[in-house]
Phi, psi and omega in degrees: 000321185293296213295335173290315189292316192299308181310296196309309202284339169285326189277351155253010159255357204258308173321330197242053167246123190098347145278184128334214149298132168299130153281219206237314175291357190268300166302302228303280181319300167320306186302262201324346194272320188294353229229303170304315178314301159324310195252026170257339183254017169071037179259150206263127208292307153008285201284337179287312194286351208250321195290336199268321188299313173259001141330278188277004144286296169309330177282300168331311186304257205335304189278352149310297205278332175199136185345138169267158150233161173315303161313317179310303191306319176266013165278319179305292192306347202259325182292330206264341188270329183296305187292344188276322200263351166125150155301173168303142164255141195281010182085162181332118167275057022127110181286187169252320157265148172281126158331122155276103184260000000 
């Protein structure tokens, strides 16, 4: 499932290597390569419709208030998988001793 969810999502950020600046079709196009990657890797269409949907409003912001670039954009796709999949957690807390039970 990852290697598939990985392949779609490189091969559809990889498509915008060698522009400029994005237009709004461009994210458009992009957003839909993501969106299918998503659901080729069986993520349940709710959570594909809430990522795609704030994906390309924050890429619109951005290329509305200042130029995008390609790197914006998977910085965007990439804050937005964070925030969809949790911050880091500081891990497991590991007694030092076994329980007496």
């Amino acid at each position: 499932m990852f290697d598939r969810l990985t392949s779609g999502l490189t091969a559809a950020l990889n498509a915008l290597t060698g522009r400029g600046y994005l237009s709004e079709d461009n994210i458009s196009d992009t957003v839909r390569e993501v969106r299918l990657a998503l659901l080729d890797a069986d993520v349940a269409l709710p959570v594909v419709k809430t990522f795609t949907d704030a994906v390309k409003s924050r890429a619109v912001g951005i290329e509305v208030t200042k130029s995008l670039t390609p790197p914006g954009l998977h910085q965007v796709v990439h804050e937005e998988l964070v925030r969809l999949m949790g911050e880091p957690s500081a891990g497991l807390i590991c007694a030092r001793s076994v329980p007496s039970w």
